[in-house]
N, C-alpha and C positions, 0 to 999 in steps of 0.2 A: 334605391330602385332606379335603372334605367327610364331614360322617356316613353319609349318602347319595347315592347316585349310579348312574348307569342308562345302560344302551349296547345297541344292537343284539344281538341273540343270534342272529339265523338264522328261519329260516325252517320251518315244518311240513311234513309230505308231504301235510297238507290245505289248506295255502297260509297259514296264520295265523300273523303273525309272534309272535315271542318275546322277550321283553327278560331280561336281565341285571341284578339290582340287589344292589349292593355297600354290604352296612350293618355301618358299623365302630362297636364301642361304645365309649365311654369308656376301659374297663380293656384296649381292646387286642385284645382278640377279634374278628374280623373273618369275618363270612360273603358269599360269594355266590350268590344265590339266582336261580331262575329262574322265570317265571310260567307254564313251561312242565311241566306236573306240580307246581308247588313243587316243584323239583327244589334241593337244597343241591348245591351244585356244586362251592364250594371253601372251607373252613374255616380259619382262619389263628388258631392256637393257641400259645402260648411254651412255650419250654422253661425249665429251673431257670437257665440261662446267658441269658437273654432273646433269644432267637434265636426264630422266629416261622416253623411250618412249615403248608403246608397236612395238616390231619390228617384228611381225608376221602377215599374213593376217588368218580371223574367223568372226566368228557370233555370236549373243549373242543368240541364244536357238537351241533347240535339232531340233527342225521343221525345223530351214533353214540349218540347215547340211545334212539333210536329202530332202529335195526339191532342194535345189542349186545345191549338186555336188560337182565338181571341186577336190573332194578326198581330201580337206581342210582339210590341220591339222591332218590326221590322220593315224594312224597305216595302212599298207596296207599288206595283207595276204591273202588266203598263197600263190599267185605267184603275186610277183610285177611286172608291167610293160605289157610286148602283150605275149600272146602263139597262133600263125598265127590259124586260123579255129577253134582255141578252142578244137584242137586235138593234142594230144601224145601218143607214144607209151612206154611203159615202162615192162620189163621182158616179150615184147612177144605179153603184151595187149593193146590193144589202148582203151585210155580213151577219150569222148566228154564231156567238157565243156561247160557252156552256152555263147550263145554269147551275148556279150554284148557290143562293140564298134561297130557299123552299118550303119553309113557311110560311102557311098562307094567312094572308094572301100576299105575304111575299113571292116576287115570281123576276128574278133578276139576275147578272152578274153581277158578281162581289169583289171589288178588288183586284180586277182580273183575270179571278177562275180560279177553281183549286188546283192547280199546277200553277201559278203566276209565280212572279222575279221573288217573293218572299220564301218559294220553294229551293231555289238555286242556289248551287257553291257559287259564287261572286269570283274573280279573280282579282284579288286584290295585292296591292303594294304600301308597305309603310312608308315613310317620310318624314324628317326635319327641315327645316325651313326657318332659317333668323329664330323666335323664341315660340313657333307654331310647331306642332304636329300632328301628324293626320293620317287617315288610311286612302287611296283612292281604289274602289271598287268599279272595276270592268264587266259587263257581262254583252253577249252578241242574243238577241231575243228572233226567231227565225220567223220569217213570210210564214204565216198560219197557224204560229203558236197559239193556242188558248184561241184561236180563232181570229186572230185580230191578222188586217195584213202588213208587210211590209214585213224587209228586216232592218231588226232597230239596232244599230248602236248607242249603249248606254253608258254611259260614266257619271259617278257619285264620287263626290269627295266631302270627305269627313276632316274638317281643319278645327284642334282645340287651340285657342290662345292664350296667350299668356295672362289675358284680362277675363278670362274664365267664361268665353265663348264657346262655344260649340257651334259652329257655320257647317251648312251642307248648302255643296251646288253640286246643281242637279246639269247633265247636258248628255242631247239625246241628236242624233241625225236616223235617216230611212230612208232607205232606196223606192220606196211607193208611200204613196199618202196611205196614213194610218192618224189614228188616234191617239195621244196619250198625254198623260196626267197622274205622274209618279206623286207619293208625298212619304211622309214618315209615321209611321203609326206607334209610337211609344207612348206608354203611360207614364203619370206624374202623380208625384205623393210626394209633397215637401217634408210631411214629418219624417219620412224615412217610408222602406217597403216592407209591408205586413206590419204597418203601426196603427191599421184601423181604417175608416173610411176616412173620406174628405171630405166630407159635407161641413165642415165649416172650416177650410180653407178658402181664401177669398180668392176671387177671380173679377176681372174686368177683361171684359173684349172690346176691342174699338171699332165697334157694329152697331148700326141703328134700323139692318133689317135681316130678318133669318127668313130664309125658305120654309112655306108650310109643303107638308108631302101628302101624298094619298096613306091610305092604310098600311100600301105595300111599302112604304119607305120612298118614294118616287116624289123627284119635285112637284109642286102645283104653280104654287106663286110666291110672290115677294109680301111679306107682312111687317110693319114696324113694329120694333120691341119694346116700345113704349107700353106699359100697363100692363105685359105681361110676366111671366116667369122664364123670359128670357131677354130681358132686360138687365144687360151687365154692363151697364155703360157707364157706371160707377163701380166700384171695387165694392164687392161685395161674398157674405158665405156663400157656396155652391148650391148649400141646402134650404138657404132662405127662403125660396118662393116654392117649396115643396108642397103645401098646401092646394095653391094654384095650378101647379102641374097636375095635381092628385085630382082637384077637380076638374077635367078637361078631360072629357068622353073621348076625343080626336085624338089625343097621345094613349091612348090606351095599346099602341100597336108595340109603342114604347117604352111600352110598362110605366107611362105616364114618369119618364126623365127622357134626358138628353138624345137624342140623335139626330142632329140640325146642322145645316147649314147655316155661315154666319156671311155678308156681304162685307166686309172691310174697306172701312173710310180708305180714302187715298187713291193714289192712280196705280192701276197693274202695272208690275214690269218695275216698280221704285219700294225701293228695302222700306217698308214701313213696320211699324209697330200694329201687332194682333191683338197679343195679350198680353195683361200684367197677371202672374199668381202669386199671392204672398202667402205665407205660415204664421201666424202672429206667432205660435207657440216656439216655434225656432227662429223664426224670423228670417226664412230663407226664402228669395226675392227668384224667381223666375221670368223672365220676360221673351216675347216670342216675335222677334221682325221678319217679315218673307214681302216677297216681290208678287205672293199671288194674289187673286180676286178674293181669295174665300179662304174658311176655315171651319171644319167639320167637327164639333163639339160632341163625343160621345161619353158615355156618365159611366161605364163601370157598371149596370144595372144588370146585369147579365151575369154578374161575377157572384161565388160563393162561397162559404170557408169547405167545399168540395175540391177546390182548386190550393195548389201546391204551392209555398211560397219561396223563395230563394233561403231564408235563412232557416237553417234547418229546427224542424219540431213545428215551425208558424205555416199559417194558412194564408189566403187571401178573404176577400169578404166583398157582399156587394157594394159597389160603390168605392172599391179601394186605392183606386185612382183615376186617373181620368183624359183621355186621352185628347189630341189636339192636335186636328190633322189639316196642314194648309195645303190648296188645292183648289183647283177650277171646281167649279159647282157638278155637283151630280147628274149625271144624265143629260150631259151637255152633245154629244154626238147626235141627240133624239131634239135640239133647242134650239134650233138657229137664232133666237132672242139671246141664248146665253153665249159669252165670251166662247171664242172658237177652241177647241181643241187638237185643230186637224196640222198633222206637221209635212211638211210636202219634200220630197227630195229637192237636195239645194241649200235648207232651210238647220239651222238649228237649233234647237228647241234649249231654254236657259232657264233655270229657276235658282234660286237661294235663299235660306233658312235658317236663320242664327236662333238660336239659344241664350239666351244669357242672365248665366247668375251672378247672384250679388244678395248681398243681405241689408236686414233695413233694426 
């Protein structure tokens, strides 16, 4: 098999086809990618036995990414995460967003809007490079799309290495101050995808405080994770402190799991270490470095064996992976306490994102 290589993927509900590209690195790691969102679609990972699983959760066509949801697998743009009422103010002007999380009393943008960058053909280009390869995705985001202003130039590159990395940098410029705050929304399931939940794959975050939120999902304040059921500050099952989530009236908005923001030791802007996930059962080792302030920890609780898995005849199920999304803190446009998000023309906007396996 080629480094690279590229196949039809289907077609948009706005008629724009989509291609599939399958970049195998060197050491064995193998992603496929879609120009469709930059959606990652299927991940091909070893175990301590050299057995090679996909460890991502996806679908096999353009229709169920686009019917299902769940922001599977893909690029998310240009503001990750909530902005409360889908209003900000910026130099003066307050700008309305569509809303689009509506459950109440959710009342927010999501991700950027149901038309946001995970909707878009991407223009993308493959590449070699010494013993990397990669895809770099282009898209032009226009003055007033989804409501946000400016227009944005965006560029994503996807580089796999030989040492069985996965690196995304992310760079953005704009002709008028706007906002944004790209990250990656993939799920993760080290046993493989559609092998059951994860609640007792271990996870450590290197956070010693997560954001509490109102009902509607909206930050409040900074809380240490000390004593509670989001204290991962040791390597530990996903599902351990399930009990203390379950009892905790306040997460009930959450179905009582995960959807937090986590604070990450270190200085923004320098590649640090998020998270470590391990598989005791496979023994396949995930670890997650990014240059941003934060990381959005969501549990898969939403998920059911009603949803469709890649491998055919299997299902998903709640909790079936778990997603892990780096990014400035939520509803940062509404926080002048929280790190800025505002990119001003002149200016350009840099993040980077590694992945990297390995087994233990």
């Amino acid at each position: 098999m080629t480094a690279i290589s590229k196949k039809a993927f289907g077609t948009t509900k706005s008629g724009e086809m989509a291609t599939l590209y399958t970049l195998k690195g060197k050491g064995g790691l193998t992603l496929e990618v879609t120009d469709f969102g930059g959606r990652l679609v299927r991940c091909f990972a070893t175990d301590r036995n050299g057995k090679y699983e996909d460890v991502t959760l996806g679908w096999n066509t353009v229709k169920e990414y686009e019917e299902l949801g769940f922001s599977m697998g893909t690029l998310i743009g240009r503001y990750g995460n909530r902005i409360a009422d889908g209003k900000f103010t910026l130099d003066g002007v307050e700008y309305q967003l569509p809303i689009n999380e509506t459950k109440p009393p959710r009342h927010c943008n999501l991700h950027g809007g149901p038309d946001g960058w995970d909707s878009k053909v991407w223009t993308a280009a493959p590449f070699e490079c010494d013993d990397n390869v990669g895809l770099v995705l282009e898209y032009l985001s226009a003055d007033g799309e989804m409501g946000f202003p400016g227009t944005v130039n965006v560029k994503v590159t996807y580089t796999v290495t030989s040492e069985n990395v996965w690196r995304i940098d992310y760079e953005a410029t704009t002709d008028k101050a706007t906002v944004i705050n790209p990250t990656h929304h993939s799920y993760w399931n080290l046993a493989g995808e559609a092998s059951g939940n994860v609640l007792n794959q271990q996870l450590k975050i290197f956070a010693d405080f997560y954001t509490e939120t109102t009902a509607g999902l909206i930050p409040t304040q900074n809380a240490a994770v000390a004593g509670t059921g989001f204290d991962f500050t040791e390597l530990r099952p996903i599902g351990a402190k399930a009990d203390w989530m379950a009892s905790q009236e306040h997460l009930a908005a959450m179905t009582n799991w995960y959807d937090h923001n986590f604070l990450l030791r270190g200085n923004m802007g320098e590649l640090r270490q998020a998270v470590e996930m391990f598989d005791p059962e496979s023994g396949r080792v995930l670890e997650i470095y990014t240059t941003e302030p934060c990381m959005q920890m969501y549990g898969a609780q939403n998920m059911s064996e009603a949803l469709p898995a890649k491998a055919e005849g299997k299902t998903l199920c709640q909790y079936a992976g778990v997603a892990l999304e780096t990014q400035h803190y939520p509803d940062s446009p509404n926080r002048p306490d929280f790190p800025s998000t505002v990119l001003r023309p002149g200016e350009t906007f840099k993040s980077v994102t590694e992945y990297r396996f390995s087994v233990r």
